[in-house]
C-alpha positions in Angstrom: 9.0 -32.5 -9.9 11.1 -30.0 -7.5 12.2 -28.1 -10.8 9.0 -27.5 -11.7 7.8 -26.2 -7.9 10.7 -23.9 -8.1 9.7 -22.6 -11.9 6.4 -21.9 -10.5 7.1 -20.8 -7.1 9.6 -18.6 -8.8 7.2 -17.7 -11.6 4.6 -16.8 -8.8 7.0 -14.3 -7.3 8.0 -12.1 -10.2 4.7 -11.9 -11.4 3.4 -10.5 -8.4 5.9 -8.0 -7.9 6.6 -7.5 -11.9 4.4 -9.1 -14.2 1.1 -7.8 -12.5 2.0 -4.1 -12.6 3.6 -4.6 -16.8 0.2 -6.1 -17.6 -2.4 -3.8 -16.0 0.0 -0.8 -17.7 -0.7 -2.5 -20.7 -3.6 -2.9 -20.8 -4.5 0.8 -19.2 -3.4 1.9 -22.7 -5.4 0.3 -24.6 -8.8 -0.6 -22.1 -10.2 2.8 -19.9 -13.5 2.7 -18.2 -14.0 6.4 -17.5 -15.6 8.1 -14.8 -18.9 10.3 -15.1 -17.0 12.9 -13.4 -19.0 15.9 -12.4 -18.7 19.0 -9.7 -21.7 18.4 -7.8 -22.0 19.2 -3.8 -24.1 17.0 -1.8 -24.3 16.9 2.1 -20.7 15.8 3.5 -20.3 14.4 7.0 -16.1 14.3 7.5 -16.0 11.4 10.3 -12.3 11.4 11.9 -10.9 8.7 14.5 -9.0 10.0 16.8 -7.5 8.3 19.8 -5.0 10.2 22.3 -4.5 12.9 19.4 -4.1 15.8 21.4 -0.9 16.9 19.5 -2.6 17.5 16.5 -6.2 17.4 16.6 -6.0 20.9 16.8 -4.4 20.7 13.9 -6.3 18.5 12.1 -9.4 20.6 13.0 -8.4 23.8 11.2 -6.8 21.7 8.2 -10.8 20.9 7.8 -11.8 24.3 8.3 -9.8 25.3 5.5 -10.9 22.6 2.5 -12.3 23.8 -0.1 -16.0 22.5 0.1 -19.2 24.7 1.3 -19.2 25.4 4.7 -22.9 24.6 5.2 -22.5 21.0 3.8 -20.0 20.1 5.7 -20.4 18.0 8.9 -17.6 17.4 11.1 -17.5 14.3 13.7 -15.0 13.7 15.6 -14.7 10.2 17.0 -12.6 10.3 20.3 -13.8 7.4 22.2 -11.4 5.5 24.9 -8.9 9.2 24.9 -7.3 9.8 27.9 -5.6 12.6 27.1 -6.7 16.0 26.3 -8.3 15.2 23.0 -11.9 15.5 23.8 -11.5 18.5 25.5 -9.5 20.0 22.6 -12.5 19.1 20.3 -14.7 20.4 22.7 -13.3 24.1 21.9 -14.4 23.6 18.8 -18.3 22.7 19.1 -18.8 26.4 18.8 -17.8 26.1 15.0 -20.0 23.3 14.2 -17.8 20.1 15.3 -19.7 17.6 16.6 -17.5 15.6 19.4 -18.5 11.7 20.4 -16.2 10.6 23.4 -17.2 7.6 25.6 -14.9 6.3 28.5 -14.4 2.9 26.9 -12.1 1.9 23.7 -13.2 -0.6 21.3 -11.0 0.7 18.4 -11.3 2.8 14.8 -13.9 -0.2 13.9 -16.2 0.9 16.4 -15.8 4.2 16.7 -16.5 4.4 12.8 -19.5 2.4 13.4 -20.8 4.8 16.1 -20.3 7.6 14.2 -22.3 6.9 11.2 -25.4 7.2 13.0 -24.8 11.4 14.0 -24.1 11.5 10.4 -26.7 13.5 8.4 -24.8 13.9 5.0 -25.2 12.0 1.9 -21.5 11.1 1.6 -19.5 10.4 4.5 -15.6 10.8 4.3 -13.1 8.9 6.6 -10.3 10.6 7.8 -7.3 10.0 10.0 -6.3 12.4 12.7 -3.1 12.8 11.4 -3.9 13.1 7.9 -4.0 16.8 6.8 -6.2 17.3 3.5 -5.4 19.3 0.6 -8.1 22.1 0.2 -9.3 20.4 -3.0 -9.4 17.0 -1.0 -13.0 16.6 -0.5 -14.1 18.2 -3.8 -12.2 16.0 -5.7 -13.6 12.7 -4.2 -17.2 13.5 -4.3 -16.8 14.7 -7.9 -16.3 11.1 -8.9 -19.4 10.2 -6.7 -21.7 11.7 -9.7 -21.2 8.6 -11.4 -23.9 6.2 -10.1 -21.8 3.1 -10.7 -19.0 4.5 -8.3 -20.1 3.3 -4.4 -16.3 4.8 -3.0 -13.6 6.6 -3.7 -9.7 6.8 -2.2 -7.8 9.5 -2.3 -3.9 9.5 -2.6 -1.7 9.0 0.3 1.5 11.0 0.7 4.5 10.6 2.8 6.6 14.0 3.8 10.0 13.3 2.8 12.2 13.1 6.2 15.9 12.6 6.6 15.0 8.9 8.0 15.4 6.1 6.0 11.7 4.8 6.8 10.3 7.9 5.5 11.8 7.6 2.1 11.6 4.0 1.7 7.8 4.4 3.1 7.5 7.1 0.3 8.9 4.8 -2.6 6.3 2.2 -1.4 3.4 4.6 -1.3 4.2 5.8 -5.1 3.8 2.4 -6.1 1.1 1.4 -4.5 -0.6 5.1 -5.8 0.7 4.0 -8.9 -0.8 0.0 -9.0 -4.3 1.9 -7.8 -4.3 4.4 -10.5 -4.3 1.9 -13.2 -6.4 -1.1 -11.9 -9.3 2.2 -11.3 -9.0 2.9 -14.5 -9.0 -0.2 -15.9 -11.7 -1.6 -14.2 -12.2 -0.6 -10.6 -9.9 0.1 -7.4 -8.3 -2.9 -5.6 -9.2 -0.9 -1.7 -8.9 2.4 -0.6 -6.8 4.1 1.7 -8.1 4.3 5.3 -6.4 8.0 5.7 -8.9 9.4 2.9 -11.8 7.9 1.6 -16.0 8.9 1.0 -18.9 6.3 0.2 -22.1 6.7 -0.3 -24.3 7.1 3.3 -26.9 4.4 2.3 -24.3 1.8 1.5 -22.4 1.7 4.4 -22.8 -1.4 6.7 -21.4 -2.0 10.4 -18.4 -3.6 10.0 -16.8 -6.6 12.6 -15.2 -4.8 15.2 -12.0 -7.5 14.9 -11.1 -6.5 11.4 -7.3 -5.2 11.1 -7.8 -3.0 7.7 -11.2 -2.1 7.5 -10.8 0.8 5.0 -9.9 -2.6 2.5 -12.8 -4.7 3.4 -15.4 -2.8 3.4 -14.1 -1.3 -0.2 -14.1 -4.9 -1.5 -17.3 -6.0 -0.1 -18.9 -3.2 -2.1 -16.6 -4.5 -4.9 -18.2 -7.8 -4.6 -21.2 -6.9 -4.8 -21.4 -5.6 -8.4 -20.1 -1.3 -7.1 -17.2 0.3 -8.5 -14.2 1.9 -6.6 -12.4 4.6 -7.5 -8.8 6.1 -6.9 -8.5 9.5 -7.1 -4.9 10.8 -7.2 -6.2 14.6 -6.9 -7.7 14.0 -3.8 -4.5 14.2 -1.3 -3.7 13.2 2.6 0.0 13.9 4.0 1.1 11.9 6.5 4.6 11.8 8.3 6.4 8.3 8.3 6.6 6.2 10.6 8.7 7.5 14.0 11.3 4.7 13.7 11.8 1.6 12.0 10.4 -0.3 14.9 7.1 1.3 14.4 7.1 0.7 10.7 7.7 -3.2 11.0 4.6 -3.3 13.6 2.1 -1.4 11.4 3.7 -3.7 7.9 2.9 -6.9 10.6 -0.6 -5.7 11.2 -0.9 -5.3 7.4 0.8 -8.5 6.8 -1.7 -10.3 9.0 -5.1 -7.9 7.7 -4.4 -9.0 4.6 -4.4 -12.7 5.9 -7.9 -11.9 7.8 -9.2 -10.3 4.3 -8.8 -13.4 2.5 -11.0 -15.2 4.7 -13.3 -12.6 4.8 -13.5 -12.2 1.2 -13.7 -15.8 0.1 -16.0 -14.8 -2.2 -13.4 -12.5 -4.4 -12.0 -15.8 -5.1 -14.2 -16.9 -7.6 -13.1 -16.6 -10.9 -16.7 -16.1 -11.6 -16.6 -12.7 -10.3 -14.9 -11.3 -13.5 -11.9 -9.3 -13.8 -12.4 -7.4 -10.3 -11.1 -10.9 -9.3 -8.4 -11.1 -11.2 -7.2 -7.9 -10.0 -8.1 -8.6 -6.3 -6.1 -12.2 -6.8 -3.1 -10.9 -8.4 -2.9 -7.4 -7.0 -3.6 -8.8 -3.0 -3.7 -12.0 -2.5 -0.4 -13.3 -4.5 1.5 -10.7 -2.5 0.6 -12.3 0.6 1.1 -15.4 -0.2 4.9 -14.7 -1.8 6.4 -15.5 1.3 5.5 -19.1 0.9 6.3 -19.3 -2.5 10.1 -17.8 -1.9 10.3 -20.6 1.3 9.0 -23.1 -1.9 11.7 -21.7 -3.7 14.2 -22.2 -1.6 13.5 -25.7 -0.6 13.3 -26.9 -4.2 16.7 -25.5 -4.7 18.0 -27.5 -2.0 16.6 -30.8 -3.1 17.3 -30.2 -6.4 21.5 -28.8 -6.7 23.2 -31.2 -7.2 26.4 -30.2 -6.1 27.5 -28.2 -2.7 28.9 -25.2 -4.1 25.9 -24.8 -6.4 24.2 -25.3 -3.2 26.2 -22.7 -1.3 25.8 -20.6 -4.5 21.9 -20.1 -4.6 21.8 -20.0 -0.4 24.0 -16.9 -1.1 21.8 -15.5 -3.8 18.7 -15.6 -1.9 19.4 -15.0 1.6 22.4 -12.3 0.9 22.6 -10.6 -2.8 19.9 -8.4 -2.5 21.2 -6.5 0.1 24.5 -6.0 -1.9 22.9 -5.2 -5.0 21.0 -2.7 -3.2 23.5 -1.1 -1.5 26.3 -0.8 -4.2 23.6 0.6 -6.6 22.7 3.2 -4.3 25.7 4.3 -2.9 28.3 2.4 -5.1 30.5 1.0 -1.7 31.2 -2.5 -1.7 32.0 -2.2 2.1 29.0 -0.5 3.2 27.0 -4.0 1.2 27.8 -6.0 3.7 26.2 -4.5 6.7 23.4 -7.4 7.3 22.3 -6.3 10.2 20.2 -3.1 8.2 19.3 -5.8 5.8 15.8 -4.5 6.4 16.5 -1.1 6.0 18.6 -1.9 2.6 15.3 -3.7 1.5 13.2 -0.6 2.1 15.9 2.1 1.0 14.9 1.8 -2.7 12.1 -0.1 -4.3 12.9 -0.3 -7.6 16.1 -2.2 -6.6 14.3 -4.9 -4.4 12.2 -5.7 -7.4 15.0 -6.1 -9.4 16.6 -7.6 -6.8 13.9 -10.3 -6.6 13.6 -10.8 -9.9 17.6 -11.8 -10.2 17.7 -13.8 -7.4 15.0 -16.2 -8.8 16.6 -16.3 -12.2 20.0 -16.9 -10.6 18.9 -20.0 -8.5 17.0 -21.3 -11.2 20.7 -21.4 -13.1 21.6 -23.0 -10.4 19.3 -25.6 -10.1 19.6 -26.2 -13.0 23.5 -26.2 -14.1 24.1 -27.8 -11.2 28.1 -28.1 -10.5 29.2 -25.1 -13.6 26.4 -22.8 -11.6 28.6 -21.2 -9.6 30.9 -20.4 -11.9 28.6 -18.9 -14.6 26.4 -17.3 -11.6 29.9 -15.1 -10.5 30.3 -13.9 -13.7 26.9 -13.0 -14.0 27.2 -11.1 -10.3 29.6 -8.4 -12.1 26.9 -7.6 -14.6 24.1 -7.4 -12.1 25.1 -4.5 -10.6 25.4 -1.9 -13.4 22.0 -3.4 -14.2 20.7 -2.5 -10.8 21.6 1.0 -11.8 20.1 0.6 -15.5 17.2 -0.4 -13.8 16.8 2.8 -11.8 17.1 5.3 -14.8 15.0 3.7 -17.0 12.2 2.3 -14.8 12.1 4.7 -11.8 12.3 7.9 -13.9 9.5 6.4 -15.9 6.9 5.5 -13.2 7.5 8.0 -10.4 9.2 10.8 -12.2 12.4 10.6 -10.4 16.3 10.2 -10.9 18.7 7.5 -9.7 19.7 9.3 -6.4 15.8 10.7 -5.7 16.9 8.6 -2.5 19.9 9.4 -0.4 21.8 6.7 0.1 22.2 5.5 4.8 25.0 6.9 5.9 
């Protein structure tokens, strides 16, 4: 019975990270439900959130000036509710050159300030926008070009991180790629699994008021349009840049409120559940949901493992491969230092320093305990033979699958120092 929770826990895992993104590439080749993609220009109201931004609303202001949409279509709100700063009065400068400023002494968060702001809005599409994500000029055009198709209700643009000397902001890049690169295919395979809260338009009339406690609304209110029969799009032409994170501290707090939105999502999209919704659920189950739940499935993992060995070093053997490996196959793929492998206390940097290894990672570490478990006593002896040949394949791993999806060599990340 525990062999088969850890074959299926395990099973769980490396599709989630793996087996999900194989098969929707897959099938992207051979299934594509196009766009009616048109240039069109209807009404725009560009709504930004901005909170104690006065170091670069400014900024952000004249980065909308300079999009390339017409001028007198283009409706700019800025949200700055709650600031106690010098925001409002920044935005205030502006009102001469059309932007319209909403600033009340209270804070009740994005939520509400979006909901306020749709209200003031007199455009046919409105566009979200953080404060400190500056648009490329062909931002705006690009989204509402896909917004010709009837069937499409909203569209996300792409999300990218400027490449820092921090550790955060490249591992924080490598994530975004793959996520750009997961959203690319499930849009145009069937429809978009969310859409970044940084860069995204929807149609005015289908826009609902959205609970104020909700920790990633840009996601729910995407799905809920999902669920009810509308399309979302991803468009990758359609970019934001953002910087990373400040410090790795920061980073773990916004992945924690992620970690815990996605969470609240699945409660508030039971419906998305039902098989009965078609393939959008499929996607939504195995692109979302699964990865949320993996944590569980690794602690199932690990506790099967350690009903099942039947011998201590096994034991000892699969607590290693689990808890430590990663972090050395990581490392010496990287930078090739057996030494600087065992610094555990950057374990979570070494996790984020290079995607394509952690999957890999993942996916030995399951196979390796399953050996294990299932060897019993000889395991540990056949699994440190098998350690010497995991590392070159960490390296494999990162010409041949890295170069592929995001276009990059083995070193596109430099290794901590």
């Amino acid at each position: 019975m525990f062999e088969l929770v850890f074959l299926l826990s395990s099973l769980l895992v490396v599709y989630t990270f793996v087996g999900y993104g194989i098969l929707i590439t897959v099938l992207a080749r051979f299934f594509r439900r196009p766009v009616r993609f048109a240039q069109w220009a209807p009404a725009v109201s560009l709504i930004v959130s901005a909170y104690n931004e006065e170091k670069v609303i400014a900024e952000k202001i004249e980065n909308c000036f300079a999009v390339d949409y017409p001028r007198e279509l283009l409706e700019f709100i800025i949200v700055a509710d709650g600031s106690n700063d010098c925001t409002a009065e920044i935005v205030q400068t502006f009102a001469a050159h059309g932007v319209k400023l909403l600033h009340q002494p209270t804070r009740r968060g994005k939520i509400a300030a979006m909901n306020r702001a749709v209200p003031f809005a007199g455009g046919e599409i409105l566009v979200f926008s953080d404060a400190d994500a500056m648009l490329e000029p062909q931002a705006i055009r690009m989204l509402v070009a896909n917004l010709a198709d009837p069937k499409v209700a909203c569209v996300g643009g792409e999300k990218r991180i400027r490449q820092g000397a921090s550790v955060q902001a490249k591992g924080e890049g490598a994530y975004w790629r793959y996520e750009a690169y997961l959203k690319r295919l499930d849009s145009n395979l069937n429809t978009a699994i969310g859409a970044i809260g940084e860069l995204f338009a929807i149609r005015r009339e289908l826009y609902r008021s959205m609970d104020e406690d909700l920790l990633i609304e840009d996601f729910v209110v995407t799905m809920h349009l999902v669920a009810a029969g509308w399309r979302v799009v991803y468009e990758p032409r359609a970019i934001t840049w953002e910087n990373a994170s400040p410090s790795l501290a920061g980073e773990w707090q916004r992945r924690r409120r992620m970690a815990a939105g996605g969470f609240q999502a699945i409660g508030r999209l039971k419906g998305m559940l039902n098989p009965m919704r078609g393939f959008a659920a499929f996607q939504y189950i195995s692109h979302k949901v699964l990865r949320g739940l993996s944590p569980f499935f690794m602690i199932a993992v690990f506790g099967a493992l350690l009903i099942t060995c039947s011998s201590c070093l096994a034991f000892l053997w699969g607590l290693f491969v689990l808890l430590i490996s990663p972090a050395i196959y990581i490392r010496l793929a990287v930078t090739g230092r057996l030494g600087a492998a065992f610094e555990l206390e950057r374990l979570w940097v070494l996790t984020r320093d290079n995607l394509g290894d952690v999957i890999l990672a993942l996916i030995l570490v399951y196979v390796a305990g399953l050996i294990a478990a299932v060897i019993g006593s000889l395991g540990w002896l056949l699994l440190c033979v098998g350690f010497l040949v995991m590392v070159p394949l960490a390296t494999l791993w990162q010409y041949l699958v890295q170069a592929h999806l995001f276009g990059q060599g083995r070193h596109s990340i430099a290794p901590i120092e």
